[in-house]
N, C-alpha and C positions, 0 to 999 in steps of 0.2 A: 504493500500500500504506500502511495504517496503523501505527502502534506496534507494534501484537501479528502486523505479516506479513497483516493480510487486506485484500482487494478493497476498494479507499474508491469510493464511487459518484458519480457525474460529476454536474454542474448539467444540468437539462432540457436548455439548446437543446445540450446535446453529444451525445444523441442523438437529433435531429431532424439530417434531412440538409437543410437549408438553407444558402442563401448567409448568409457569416460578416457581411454587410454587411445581410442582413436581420435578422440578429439584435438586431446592435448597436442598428439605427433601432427594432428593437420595446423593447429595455431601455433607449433614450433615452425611449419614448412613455410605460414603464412609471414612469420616474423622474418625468416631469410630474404622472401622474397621483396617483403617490405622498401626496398630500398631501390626496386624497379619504377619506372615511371608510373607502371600501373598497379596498384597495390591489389591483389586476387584477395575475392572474398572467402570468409572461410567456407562458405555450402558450395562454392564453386570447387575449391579444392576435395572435398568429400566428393564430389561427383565425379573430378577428374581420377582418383584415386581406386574408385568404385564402392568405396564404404556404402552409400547413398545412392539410391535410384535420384533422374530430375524430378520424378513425379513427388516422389518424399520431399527434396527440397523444397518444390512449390509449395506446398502444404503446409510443410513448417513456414514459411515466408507469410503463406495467405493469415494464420494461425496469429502470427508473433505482429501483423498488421491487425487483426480486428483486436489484439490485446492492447495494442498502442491506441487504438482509437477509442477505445473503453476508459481512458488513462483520462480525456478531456472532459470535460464536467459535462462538456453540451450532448457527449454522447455516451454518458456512463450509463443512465437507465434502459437503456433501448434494451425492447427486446429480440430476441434471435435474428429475427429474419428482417428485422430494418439492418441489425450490425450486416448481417452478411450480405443484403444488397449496398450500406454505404462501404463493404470492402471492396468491392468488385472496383469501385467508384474512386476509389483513395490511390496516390501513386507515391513511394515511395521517393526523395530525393535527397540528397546527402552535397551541402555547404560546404565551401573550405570558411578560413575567419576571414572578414570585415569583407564579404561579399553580398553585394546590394541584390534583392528579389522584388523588391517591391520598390517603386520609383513616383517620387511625387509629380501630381499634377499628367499623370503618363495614366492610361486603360490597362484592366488588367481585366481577365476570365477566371479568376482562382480566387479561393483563398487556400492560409496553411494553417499547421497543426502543429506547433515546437514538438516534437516527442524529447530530443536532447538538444542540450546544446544551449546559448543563449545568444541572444538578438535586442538590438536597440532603434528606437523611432527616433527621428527625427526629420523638422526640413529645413529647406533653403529658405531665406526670408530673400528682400529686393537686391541683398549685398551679395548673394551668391555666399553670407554665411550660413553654418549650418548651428540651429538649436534643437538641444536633447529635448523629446517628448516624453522618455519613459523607456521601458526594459522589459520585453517579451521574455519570460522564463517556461523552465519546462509544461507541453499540459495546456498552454494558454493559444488561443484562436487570433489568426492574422490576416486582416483585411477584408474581415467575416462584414465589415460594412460596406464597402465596396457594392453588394448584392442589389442595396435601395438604390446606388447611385449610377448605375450601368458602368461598375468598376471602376470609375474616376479614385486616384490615389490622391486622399490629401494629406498624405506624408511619402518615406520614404524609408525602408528597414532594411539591417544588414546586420550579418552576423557579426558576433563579438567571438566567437571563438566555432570550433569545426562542429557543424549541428545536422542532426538529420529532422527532415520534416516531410508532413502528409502534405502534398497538395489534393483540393478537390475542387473540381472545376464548376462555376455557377450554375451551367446547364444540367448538368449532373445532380445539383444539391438543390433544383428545385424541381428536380422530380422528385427526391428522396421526401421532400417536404411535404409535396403532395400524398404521397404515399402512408406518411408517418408520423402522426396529429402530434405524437411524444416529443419527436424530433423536431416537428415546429413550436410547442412550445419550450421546446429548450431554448430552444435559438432565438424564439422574443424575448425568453427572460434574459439571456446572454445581451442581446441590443440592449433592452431596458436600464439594466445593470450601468453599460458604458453610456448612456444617456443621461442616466440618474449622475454617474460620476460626473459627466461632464457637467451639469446644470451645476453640480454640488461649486465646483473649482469655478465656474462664472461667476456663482455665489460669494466666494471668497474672496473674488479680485474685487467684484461688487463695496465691499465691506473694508479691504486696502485702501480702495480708493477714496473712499468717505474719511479715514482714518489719517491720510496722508496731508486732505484738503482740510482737516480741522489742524493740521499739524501745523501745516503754513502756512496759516493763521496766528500761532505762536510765533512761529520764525519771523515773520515780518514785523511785527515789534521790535525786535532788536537786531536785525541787521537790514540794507539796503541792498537787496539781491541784485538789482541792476549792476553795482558798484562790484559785485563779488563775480558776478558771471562777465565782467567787461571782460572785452575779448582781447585789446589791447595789448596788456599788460602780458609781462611774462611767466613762464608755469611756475619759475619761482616763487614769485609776487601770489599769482593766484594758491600755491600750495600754502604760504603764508596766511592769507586773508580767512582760506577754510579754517585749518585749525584754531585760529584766532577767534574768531566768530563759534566755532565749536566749544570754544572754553565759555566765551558767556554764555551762549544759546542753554549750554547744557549745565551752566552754574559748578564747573569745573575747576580744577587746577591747574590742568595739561592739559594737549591733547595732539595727537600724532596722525598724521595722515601718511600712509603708505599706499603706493600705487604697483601696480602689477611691470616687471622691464618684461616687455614679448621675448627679446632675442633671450634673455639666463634664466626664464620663470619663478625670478627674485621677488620679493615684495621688498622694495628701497622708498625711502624718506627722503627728501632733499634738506627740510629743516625737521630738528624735532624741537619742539620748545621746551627751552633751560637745558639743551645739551649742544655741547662744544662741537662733536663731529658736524662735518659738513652733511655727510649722509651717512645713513645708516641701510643695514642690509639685513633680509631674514628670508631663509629658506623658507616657500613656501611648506606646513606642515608642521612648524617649529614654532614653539611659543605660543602664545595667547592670538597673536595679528596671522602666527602664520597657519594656527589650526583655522580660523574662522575664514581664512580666503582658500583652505581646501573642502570646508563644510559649507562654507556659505553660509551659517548660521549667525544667528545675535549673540553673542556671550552677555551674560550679567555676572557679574564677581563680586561678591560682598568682600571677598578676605581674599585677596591673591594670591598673599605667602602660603597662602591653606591649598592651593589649587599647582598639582605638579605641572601642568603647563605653563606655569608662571615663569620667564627667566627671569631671574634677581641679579645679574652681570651689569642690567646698565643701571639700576637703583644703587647699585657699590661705587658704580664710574662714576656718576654724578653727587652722589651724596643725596638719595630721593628717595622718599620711602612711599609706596604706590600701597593703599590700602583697598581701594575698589575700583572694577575698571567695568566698560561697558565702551563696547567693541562689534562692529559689523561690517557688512561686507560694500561694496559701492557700486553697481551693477547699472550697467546702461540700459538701453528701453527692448533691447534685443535679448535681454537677460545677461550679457556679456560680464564676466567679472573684471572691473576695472582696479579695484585696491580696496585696502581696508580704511576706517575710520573707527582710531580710539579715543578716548577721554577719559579721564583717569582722577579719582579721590572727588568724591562729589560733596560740595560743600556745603555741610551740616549733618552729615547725613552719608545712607548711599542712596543707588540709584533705586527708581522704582519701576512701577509696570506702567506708569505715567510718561517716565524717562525714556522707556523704551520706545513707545508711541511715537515721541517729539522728536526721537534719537533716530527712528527710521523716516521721517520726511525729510529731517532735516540729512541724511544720507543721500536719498532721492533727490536732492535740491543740488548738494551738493556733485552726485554723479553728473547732472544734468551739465553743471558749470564746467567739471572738468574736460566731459564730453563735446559739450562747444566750445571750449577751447583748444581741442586734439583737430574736430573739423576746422576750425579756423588755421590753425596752423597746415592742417593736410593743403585746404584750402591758397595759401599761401604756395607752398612747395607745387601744387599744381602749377601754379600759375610761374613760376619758376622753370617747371618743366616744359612747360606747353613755349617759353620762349626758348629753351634749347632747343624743343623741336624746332623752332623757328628758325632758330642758329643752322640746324644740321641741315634743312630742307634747302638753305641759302648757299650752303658750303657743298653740297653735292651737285648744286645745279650750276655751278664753274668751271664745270671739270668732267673729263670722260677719261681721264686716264684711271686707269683698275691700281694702280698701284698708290697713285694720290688716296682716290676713293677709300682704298683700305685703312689705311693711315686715318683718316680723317672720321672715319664710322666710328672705329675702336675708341679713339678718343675719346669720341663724343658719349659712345654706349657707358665707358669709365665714369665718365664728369657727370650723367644724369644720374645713372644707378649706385656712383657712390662706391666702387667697386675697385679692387687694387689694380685688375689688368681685365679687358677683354678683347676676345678673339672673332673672326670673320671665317666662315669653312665654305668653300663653294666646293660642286659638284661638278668633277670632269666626267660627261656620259660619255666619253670614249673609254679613259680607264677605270671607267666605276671606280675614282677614287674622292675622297675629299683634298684640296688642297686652299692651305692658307699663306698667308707674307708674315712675317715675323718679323720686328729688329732687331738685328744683332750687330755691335757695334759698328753704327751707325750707318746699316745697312739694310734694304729689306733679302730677308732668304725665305727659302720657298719650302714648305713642310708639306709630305703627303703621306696618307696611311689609305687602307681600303676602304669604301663607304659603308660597309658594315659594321665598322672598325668602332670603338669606344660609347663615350657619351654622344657626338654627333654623329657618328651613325646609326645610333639607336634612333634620335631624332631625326635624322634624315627618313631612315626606312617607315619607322611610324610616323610619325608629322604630329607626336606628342610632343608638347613640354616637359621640361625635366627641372625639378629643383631638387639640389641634395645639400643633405648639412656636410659631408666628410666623402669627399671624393674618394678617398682610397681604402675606403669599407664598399664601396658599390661595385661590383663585379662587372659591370659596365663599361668604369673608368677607363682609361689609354695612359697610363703613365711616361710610357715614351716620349711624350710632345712636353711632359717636363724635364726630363731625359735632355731632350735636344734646345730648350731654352734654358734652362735651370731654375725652375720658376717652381715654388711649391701651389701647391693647387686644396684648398681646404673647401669653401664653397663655391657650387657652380650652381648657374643659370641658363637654360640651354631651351632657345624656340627655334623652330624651323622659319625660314626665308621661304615666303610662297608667290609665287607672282601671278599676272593678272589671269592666267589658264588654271592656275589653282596649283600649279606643281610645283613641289617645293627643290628649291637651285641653290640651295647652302644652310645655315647653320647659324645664329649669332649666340655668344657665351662672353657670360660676363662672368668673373669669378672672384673669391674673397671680400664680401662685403666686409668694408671697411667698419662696419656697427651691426652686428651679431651676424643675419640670416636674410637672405633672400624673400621676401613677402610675397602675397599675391597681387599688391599693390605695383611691386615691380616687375613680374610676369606682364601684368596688361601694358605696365608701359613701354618693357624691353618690344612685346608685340607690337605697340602700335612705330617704335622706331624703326623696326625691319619694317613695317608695310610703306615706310615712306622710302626704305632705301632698296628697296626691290627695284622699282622701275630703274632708279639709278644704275643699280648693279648688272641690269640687264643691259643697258644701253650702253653701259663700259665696258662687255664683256661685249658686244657686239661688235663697238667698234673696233676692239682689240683683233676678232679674230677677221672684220672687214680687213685690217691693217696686214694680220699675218696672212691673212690668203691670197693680198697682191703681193707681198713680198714672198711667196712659196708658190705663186704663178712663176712671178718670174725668174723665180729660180729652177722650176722647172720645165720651163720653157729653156731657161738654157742649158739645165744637162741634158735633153733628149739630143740624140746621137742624129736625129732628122735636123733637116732645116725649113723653119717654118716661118712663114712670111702672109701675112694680111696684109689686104689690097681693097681700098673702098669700089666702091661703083664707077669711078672715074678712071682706075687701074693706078692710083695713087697708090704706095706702101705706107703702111702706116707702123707695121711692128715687124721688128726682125729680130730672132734669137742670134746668140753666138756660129751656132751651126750654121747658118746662110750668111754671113758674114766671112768664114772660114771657105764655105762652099765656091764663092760670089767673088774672092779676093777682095770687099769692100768693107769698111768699117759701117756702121750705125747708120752715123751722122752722111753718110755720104749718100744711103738708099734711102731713107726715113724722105717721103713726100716726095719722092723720085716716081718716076713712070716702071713699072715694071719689064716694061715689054725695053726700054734703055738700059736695064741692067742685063737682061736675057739676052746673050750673042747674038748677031745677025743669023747665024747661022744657024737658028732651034727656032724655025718656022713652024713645024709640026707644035712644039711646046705651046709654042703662041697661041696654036689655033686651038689645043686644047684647051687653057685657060681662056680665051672664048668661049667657046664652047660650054664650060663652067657657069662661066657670068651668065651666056645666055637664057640656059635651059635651067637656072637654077638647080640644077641638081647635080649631087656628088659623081666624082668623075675620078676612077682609079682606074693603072696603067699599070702595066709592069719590065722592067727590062727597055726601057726607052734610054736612047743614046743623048747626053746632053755635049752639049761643045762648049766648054767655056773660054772666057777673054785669054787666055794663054794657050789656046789653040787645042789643049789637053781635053783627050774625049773620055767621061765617065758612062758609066750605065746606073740608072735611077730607076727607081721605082714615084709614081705619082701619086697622091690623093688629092684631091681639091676637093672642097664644097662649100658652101652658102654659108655666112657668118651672120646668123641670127640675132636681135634682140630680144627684151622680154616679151614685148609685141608677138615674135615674131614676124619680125619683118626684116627684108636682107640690109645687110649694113654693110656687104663687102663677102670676098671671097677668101678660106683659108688653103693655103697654098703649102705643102709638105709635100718634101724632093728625100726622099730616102736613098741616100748612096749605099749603092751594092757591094760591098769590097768580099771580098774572099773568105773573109771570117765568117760574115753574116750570111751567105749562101751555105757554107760547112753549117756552121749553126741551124739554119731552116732547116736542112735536110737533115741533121742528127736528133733535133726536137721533137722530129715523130717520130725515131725507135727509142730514144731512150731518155735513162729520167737524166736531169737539168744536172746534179752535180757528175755525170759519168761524161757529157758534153761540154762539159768546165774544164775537164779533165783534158779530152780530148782537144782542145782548144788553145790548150799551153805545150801540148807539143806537137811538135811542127810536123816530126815525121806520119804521125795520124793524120794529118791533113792533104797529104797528096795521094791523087789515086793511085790504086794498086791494092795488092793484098797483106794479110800477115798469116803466117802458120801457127795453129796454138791448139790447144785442149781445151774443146769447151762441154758444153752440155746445152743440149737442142731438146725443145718441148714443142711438142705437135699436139694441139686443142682442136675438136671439130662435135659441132651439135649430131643425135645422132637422131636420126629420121626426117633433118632440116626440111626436105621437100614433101613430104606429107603435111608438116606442120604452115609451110607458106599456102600449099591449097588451097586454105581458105581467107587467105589476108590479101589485103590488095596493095600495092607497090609499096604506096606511102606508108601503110601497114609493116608491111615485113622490115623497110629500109626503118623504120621507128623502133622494130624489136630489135634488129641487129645493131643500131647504136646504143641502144641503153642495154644489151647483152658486153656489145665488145669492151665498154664504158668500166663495166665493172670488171672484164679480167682484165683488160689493160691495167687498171689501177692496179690490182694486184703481181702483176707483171714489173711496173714500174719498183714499188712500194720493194722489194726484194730485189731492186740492184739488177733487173733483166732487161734486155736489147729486145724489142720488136722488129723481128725480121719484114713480118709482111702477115698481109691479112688474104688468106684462099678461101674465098667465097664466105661461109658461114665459120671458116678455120683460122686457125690464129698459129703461126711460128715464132716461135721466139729460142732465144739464148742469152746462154748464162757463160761468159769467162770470157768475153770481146767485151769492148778492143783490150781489154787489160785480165790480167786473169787472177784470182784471189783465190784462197783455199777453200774458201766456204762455197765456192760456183755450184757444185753439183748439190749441197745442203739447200740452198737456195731456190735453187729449179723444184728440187720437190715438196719443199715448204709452198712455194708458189701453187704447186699443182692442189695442196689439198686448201690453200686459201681461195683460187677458185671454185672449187667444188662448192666450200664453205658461201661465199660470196652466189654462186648458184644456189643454195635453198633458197637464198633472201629475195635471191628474183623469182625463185618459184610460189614464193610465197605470197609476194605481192601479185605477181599475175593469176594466182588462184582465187583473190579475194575479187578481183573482177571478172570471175568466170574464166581466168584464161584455163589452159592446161600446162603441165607442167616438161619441161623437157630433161634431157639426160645428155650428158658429153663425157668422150673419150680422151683420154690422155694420152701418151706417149713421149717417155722420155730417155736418150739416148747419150751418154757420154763419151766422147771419142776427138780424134784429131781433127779440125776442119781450117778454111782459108776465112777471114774474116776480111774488109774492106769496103772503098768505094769503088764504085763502078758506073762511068758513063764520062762525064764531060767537064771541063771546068765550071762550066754554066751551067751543068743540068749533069747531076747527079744523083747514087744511089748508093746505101750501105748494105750490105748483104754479105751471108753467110753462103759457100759450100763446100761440101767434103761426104762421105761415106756417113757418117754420124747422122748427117741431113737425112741420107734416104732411111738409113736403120730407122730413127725415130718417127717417121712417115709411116713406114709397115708395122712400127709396134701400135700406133697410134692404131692403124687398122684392126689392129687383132683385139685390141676392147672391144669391137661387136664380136669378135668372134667367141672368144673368152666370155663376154659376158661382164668385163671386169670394166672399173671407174677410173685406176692411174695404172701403167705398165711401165716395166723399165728395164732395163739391159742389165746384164749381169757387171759389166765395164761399172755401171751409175750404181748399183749395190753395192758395189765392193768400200765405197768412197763412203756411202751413206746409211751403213747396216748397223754403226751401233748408235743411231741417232732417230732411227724409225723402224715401226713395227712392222715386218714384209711376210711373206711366205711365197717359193718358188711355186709360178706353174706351170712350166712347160721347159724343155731343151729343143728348140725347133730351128731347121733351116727356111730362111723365107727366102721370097723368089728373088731372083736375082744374084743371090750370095751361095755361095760354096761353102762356106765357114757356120757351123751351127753357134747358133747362142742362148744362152740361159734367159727367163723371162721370170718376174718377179712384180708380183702386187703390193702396191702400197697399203698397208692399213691408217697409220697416223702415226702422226711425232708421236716419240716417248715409247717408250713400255706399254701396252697396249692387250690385254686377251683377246684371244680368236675368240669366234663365237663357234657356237657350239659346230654349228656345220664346216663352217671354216675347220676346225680342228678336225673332224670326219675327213675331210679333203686333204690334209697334210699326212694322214696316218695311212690313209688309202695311195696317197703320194707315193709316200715309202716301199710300200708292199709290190704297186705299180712298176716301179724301178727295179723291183727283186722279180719281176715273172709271177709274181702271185697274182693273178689275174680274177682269179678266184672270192680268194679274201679281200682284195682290196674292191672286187664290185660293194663289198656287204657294206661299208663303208660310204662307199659311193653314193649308195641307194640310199642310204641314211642322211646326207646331206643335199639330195637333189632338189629338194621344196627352195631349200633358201641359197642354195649357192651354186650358180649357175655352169663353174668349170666343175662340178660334179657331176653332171649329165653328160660334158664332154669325155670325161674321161670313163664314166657308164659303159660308153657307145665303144669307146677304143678297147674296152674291156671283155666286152661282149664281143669285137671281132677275135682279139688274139686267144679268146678262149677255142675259138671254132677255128680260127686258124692262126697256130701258134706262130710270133717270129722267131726269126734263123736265130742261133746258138750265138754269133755275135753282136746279136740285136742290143745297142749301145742307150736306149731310151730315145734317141731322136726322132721327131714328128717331123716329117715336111710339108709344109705348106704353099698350094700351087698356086694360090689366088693371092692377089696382094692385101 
C-alpha cells in the first residue's frame, strides 16, 4: 500500500512464476548489458533466454499495468471489467530527467498517470521566464484537465528525475467514461478537488492583497515612496534609503538588506548599518538571511542566540548584541527571489503578528523599488547597446574586405557583451570545415578544424545556441584553438550566423564574461549582432571569392598548354593567354585590340575562313591536324576549337579561339590514354626510348574477357540498345583493368584484351591479371544486379588468362599511331579464353600463370590439353578466389575423381563424377571421357592429354 491506502504494483519478475535464481542471473545479465546504448529489459531477457514464453510476459506486463493503474485514486474502486477495458487503453512510457511531455499553450490528446518517478509544473510568463506551479508525485493524474478544454496546455511539465508513466488518450477515456458511471464520478470529484484548490489559492491572494493595501497605508506615513523608488539615484543610495526607512517603518534598531548576485548565488549587502565592511556576503542557506532566501519564508525570532541559525561572528565584529530579528524574502511580481530584508531588536519590545503584516508590504514596496531600478538601469544598458549596434552597422558598411570585417565584429561582439575575447567561425562548403583569422602578433592567421569539430560545430550542425559555464567539462569543447592561440577559455557563448535563405554560414562566440556568466539577456543580443552582420559577411565573402576567381581565371588561362584568344564581333582581340603569345611570337600588349586575321600569317587562309565560318554560323567549330604557318615561316600542326563567347543574356559577345599544338608528346599521350591508367603513361613519357615506334621483348601476362551468348542477348535490343549495354558493361571492367596497373590492348567486339607487364614489367604482373579477372567477375554481379531490377536478364563471361613471352609497342605512324601487344601468349590466352564454354568454367589459366600465382589463390587443375594450333600440350587450371578458399562440395568430387582419372581408374572416378555433375559442370565432361575409355580403353602410354580440335 501506498501513502493514500492504495495497491502499489510489484516489479515485473514478481509476476512471472519463475525460479527466484533465474531471475537474479537475468538482472545480473541485464546489469552487464546496462552500459549499451540500449538498456534490455529484464522480461525481454527471460524470453530471449527461454525461461518465459512472450505470451507469459504479456500477461505479467498487462497484470503489473492494471496494478499501477489501481495505484491512482481516480481508479482504485473500479470494478473488474472497467480496470480491464481502461488497461487495454493505458500505454506504458518511460522518461529520462528534466524531459518536457506536456508543453504550454501547445494541444495535446492525452493525459498521464506518475506510476514512479517525479515531475514538476511550470510556465513561461511574457519574459520567456519560467515559474514553479507545483510537483507531480507518485499516483497523481497529469493534464487530466486538458479533456474540458480540447487539450489546450496551460502549463508545461517535465520530469525531475527518470519516471515511468501511463498515458491515456482523451478518445479512449471518454469512452471508458461513458461506459463507467464509477469512473466518471471519480474523475469529477478529481476536477472538483483541483477546482476547489484553485478557488481556495484565488482566495488567499484575494486576502494578501487586502493585507498589503492596509499595509501601505502604514508605510506612507513615514516614508515618501516616490523619493525611495526615484530611479535616478544609484543602487547604493537606493540600498541605503530601504534599510533606512526599514528601521523607522519597523520601529527598529538595524536593519540589512541583502540582494540575491545571479553570476555566485550569494546573498551580498553593499551597506549594513553600524558595520564597517563595505559589503558583506552569505551563502545562500547559511544563517538567519541565508535560510529564508532558500525557504522563502518570514522568520520571526524572539531570542536569536536561542535559534542555531543565528551567526553570532558579526555581533562579536561589531560589538552588537541582536536580541530579535524578523527577516523575509523580497520577490518580484513574477515570484522571482530578489534578496532578503532584515531588521533587527524591535524597540520596546519584539516583533509581532502586526509587524509581520507591515513587514511584508513594506517588503513588497520595497521589491517593487529595487525592481524598477534593475529595469531602469537594464533600460539604460539597452540603450547603450542599441548605439553599439549603431557603431557596428556603420563600421561594417565601409568595408568589404573579410579580413577588416573580422577584426572589426570580434571587437565589437567583446565591447557589447563585456567578454574577455571573441571569435568569428565561417563555413568553407568545399572542405566542410570551419575556419577563422586570429591575431597573433600582430598579424591575422588563419585556424581551421572540421565542421563537426567542437563547440561551433555543434552549432553549426544544429543551428542551437550554446551557453556553458566551464568549457573544459563539456565534451563538446575543441581545446586545440586554445592550443594554437594560448588563450584559456572558461565561459563561452556560441549562436549560429544565419543568412537571409535561412542557412547558417559561421558561428559567433564570445567567451569569458568578464562578470560571472553569460545570461539570456546576452544570447538575444549576441543574436540580434550576427543578424546584422550576416548580410555583411556574405557580401565580403563574395567579393572575396569574385576577387579570387578573376585572379585563378587568369591564372588558369595561363597554365593551359592551349593558346586561347577572344575576338569581339569586329574580329578585335581582346584577351590572350601566355600560350598564344609564345605561339604568335607577340607579346600582350602588341595583339590586345589588334585584328586577328593581322596576326594570323598571310598564309592560313583556310584558318581565316574557318574563324569565319565560327563568327558566322554561331556555332562551335572543331578541326583537327590542321597545318598552321607562322611569321617565321615554321609550319606546326594544331588542332582547332572555336565557339561563341556568350553572356549572361546569352547573347554573342565575341568568339573563343583555342589553337592546340600537337607536339609528339601529346599524340604519344592521346594514344596511351586509352590503354592504360595515367600514372603507367607518366611513366612512359619520361623515357624516351618508349616513345618511338617499334617493339620491346618481355614476359607478360594477357587476359582474354568475352560475354558469353552476346548474340542471343543483342536479338532483342536495338543499336542504340546494345551500343548503351556494351558501354556501361566495358565501363566497369575497364575500371577494373585500369585500377590493377593493366594495359588495354583493344576491344573485339563484345571482348576485351588486355595485359599485364608492358611496357615495364613488375613482379606482381601475373598477381594482378588475376586479381583483375575475379574483380570483374565481382564488378559483373553488380551489373547483373542492377539490370535485373529492370527486368533485364542477366549474362555470364569467360576469362582466359595466359602468361608467356610477347612483343609489346607502337605500331603505325608518327601521326597516327597504335600500342599493341603480340606473341604466342596472345593466341594461348585467346583459346583458353574459349575453352570457358567449353569447361563450363568462369576464369582459366595456363599452367606458365599458376606457377607465379598458386600460393596466393585458390585453383584446382582441369585439364592437360593440346589446343589447335600448338604441338606442345598445356596444363589448364580454374581460379576459385584470393586466399585460402574450400572447394565446394562438388568441386572436391571433381578433384578426387581428377586423380583417379589420371590413374586409368575410369571406373571409380565416374562414381565421383556423377556425384558432382548437378553443380559443377567439368564433371559431366569428364563423365563422358569416362564412359568412353571404359568401353574403349587408351593405349598403355596414354599420358592424360585431351586434344582439342575446335578453337
Amino acid at each position: 500500500m501506498n501513502s493514500n491506502g492504495l495497491k502499489t504494483s510489484k516489479r515485473i519478475g514478481e509476476y512471472l512464476s519463475c525460479d527466484p535464481k533465474q531471475i537474479r542471473h537475468a538482472l545480473k545479465d541485464q546489469k552487464k548489458k546496462s552500459d549499451t546504448d540500449v538498456k534490455p529489459l529484464l522480461g525481454e531477457i527471460l524470453v530471449q533466454e527461454g525461461t518465459i514464453t512472450q505470451d507469459a510476459l504479456q500477461k505479467a506486463i498487462l497484470q503489473q499495468r492494471l496494478d499501477r493503474l489501481q495505484q491512482c485514486e481516480i481508479f482504485s474502486n473500479l470494478n473488474g471489467n472497467d480496470l480491464l477495458a481502461l488497461r487495454e487503453c493505458a500505454f506504458e512510457i518511460t522518461l529520462e530527467p528534466h524531459q518536457e511531455f506536456i508543453t504550454q499553450d501547445q494541444p495535446g490528446d492525452c493525459f498521464y498517470v506518475l506510476i514512479e518517478g517525479l515531475a514538476e509544473v511550470f510556465r513561461k510568463d511574457e519574459y520567456g521566464e519560467e515559474v514553479l506551479l507545483g510537483r507531480i508525485e507518485s499516483s497523481d493524474c497529469i493534464g487530466e484537465m486538458g479533456y474540458f478544454s480540447d487539450g489546450k496546455r496551460i502549463a508545461s511539465v517535465r520530469t525531475l528525475q527518470k519516471s515511468y508513466l501511463l498515458k491515456i488518450k482523451y478518445n479512449d477515456f471518454k469512452k471508458l467514461l461513458q461506459i463507467s458511471p464509477t469512473l466518471a464520478l471519480n474523475f469529477l470529484e478529481l476536477v472538483t478537488n483541483r477546482l476547489r484548490q484553485a478557488n481556495y489559492r484565488y482566495q488567499q491572494s484575494v486576502i494578501k492583497k487586502r493585507k498589503a493595501e492596509i499595509s501601505l497605508q502604514y508605510i506612507c506615513e513615514f516614508m515618501d515612496m516616490n523619493e525611495i523608488i526615484s530611479l535616478r539615484i544609484s543602487m547604493e543610495q537606493q540600498i541605503e534609503r530601504i534599510i533606512t526607512t526599514a528601521s523607522k517603518v519597523m520601529n527598529a534598531e538595524r536593519a540589512t538588506l541583502f540582494l540575491v548576485d545571479k553570476f555566485s548565488g550569494d546573498l551580498w549587502a553593499m551597506f549594513a548599518e553600524g558595520v564597517k565592511q563595505k559589503e558583506l556576503r552569505v551563502p545562500i542557506g547559511k544563517g538567519i538571511a541565508g535560510w529564508v532566501a532558500k525557504h522563502e519564508k518570514i522568520l520571526n525570532i524572539a531570542d536569536a542566540y536561542s535559534d542555531s541559525r543565528f551567526d553570532t561572528s558579526i555581533d562579536q565584529q561589531i560589538g552588537f548584541r541582536t536580541r530579535n530579528i524578523l527577516c523575509g524574502p523580497l520577490k518580484n511580481l513574477q515570484g522571482e527571489l530578489l534578496g532578503v530584508i532584515q531588521v533587527l531588536n524591535k524597540k520596546g519590545g519584539r516583533f509581532q503578528k502586526i509587524d509581520e503584516t507591515l513587514f511584508k508590504a513594506f517588503s513588497y514596496q520595497s521589491a517593487i523599488s529595487v525592481e524598477n531600478h534593475n529595469l531602469y538601469r537594464k533600460l539604460l544598458e539597452d540603450h547603450e547597446k542599441m548605439a553599439i549596434l549603431f557603431d557596428i552597422s556603420l563600421s561594417i558598411a565601409h568595408t568589404l574586405d573579410l579580413d577588416t570585417l573580422f577584426v572589426k565584429i570580434v571587437d565589437k561582439i567583446s565591447e557589447i557583451l563585456n567578454a574577455e575575447r571573441s571569435s568569428l567561425f565561417l563555413i568553407d562548403p568545399k572542405s566542410n570545415e570551419l575556419w577563422s583569422k586570429v591575431a597573433q602578433q600582430s598579424e591575422l592567421t588563419e585556424i581551421r578544424f572540421p565542421a563537426e569539430k567542437g563547440l561551433a560545430g555543434y552549432v553549426t550542425q544544429t543551428g542551437q545556441t550554446v551557453n556553458i559555464d566551464n568549457a573544459y567539462q563539456d565534451p563538446r569543447f575543441l581545446p586545440i584553438v586554445d592550443k594554437q592561440t594560448g588563450f584559456y577559455t572558461k565561459t563561452v557563448l556560441c549562436v549560429p550566423i544565419i543568412n537571409r535563405n535561412g542557412e547558417t554560414i559561421g558561428v559567433a562566440e564570445a567567451m569569458n564574461k568578464k562578470e560571472g556568466k553569460f545570461v539570456q539577456e546576452d544570447e538575444t543580443l549576441l543574436k540580434t549582432i550576427v543578424s546584422q552582420v550576416s548580410v555583411a559577411l556574405e557580401n565580403a565573402q563574395l567579393y572575396g571569392r569574385t576577387l579570387e576567381m578573376k585572379n585563378y581565371l587568369t591564372s588558369v588561362q595561363n597554365s593551359i598548354t592551349n593558346s586561347i584568344i577572344t575576338i569581339n564581333n569586329q574580329w578585335l582581340i581582346v584577351t590572350v593567354n601566355q600560350r598564344a603569345e609564345s605561339l604568335f611570337h607577340k607579346t600582350q600588349d602588341q595583339m590586345i585590340h589588334q585584328d586577328i586575321r593581322q596576326i594570323i600569317h598571310t598564309g592560313n587562309k583556310s584558318l581565316v575562313a574557318t574563324i569565319h565560318r565560327a563568327m558566322t554560323n554561331h556555332m562551335a567549330v572543331v578541326e583537327y591536324d590542321i597545318p598552321l604557318l607562322l611569321p617565321s615561316c615554321e609550319e606546326q600542326y594544331i588542332n582547332l576549337n572555336f565557339f561563341p563567347l556568350l553572356d549572361h543574356r546569352q547573347e554573342r559577345q565575341g568568339t573563343v579561339l583555342i589553337f592546340e599544338n600537337i607536339t609528339s608528346e601529346k599524340r604519344m599521350k592521346n594514344t596511351l590514354i586509352r590503354y592504360m591508367a595515367k600514372d603507367i603513361v607518366e611513366s612512359i613519357l619520361d623515357d624516351p626510348v618508349q616513345q618511338r615506334l617499334g617493339g620491346t621483348r618481355s614476359k607478360a601476362t594477357i587476359m582474354f574477357s568475352d560475354i558469353r551468348g552476346f548474340t542471343g542477348i543483342t536479338e532483342n535490343l536495338t543499336a542504340e540498345q546494345t551500343v548503351a549495354f556494351l558501354n556501361e558493361y566495358f565501363r566497369l571492367m575497364v575500371d577494373a583493368i585500369f585500377e590493377n596497373k593493366g594495359v588495354l590492348d583493344k576491344f573485339i567486339g563484345d571482348g576485351i584484351m588486355s595485359v599485364f607487364g608492358v611496357p615495364y614489367t613488375k613482379e606482381d604482373d601475373t598477381i594482378r591479371a588475376v586479381r583483375t579477372a575475379l574483380q570483374m567477375r565481382q564488378n559483373l554481379n553488380a551489373f547483373n544486379a542492377a539490370k535485373k531490377k529492370h527486368g533485364g536478364k542477366p549474362i555470364n563471361i569467360g576469362i582466359g588468362i595466359c602468361t608467356g613471352e610477347v612483343i609489346s609497342g607502337n605500331i603505325g605512324s608518327e601521326r597516327r599511331m597504335d600500342f599493341t601487344v603480340i606473341g604466342d601468349g596472345v593466341n594461348v590466352a585467346s583459346r583458353i579464353e574459349n575453352l570457358t564454354k567449353y569447361y563450363g568454367a568462369g576464369i582459366l589459366i595456363t599452367g606458365s600463370t599458376h606457377e607465379e600465382i598458386k600460393d596466393h589463390f585458390t585453383t584446382r587443375l582441369i585439364d592437360h590439353v593440346r589446343v589447335k594450333g600448338k604441338t606442345k600440350p598445356i596444363q589448364i587450371f580454374e581460379v576459385i578466389g584470393e586466399g585460402r578458399i574450400p572447394l565446394s562440395i562438388a568441386e572436391s568430387y571433381f578433384c578426387e575423381g581428377r586423380e583417379l582419372y589420371d590413374q586409368k581408374k575410369f571406373t571409380q572416378a565416374s562414381e565421383f563424377f556423377r556425384k558432382g555433375i548437378i553443380d559443377d559442370p567439368p564433371c559431366q565432361i569428364f563423365l563422358e571421357r569416362c564412359k568412353q575409355f571404359i568401353q574403349s580403353p587408351p593405349p598403355s602410354n596414354w599420358n592424360g592429354i585431351w586434344i582439342l580440335h575446335g578453337k
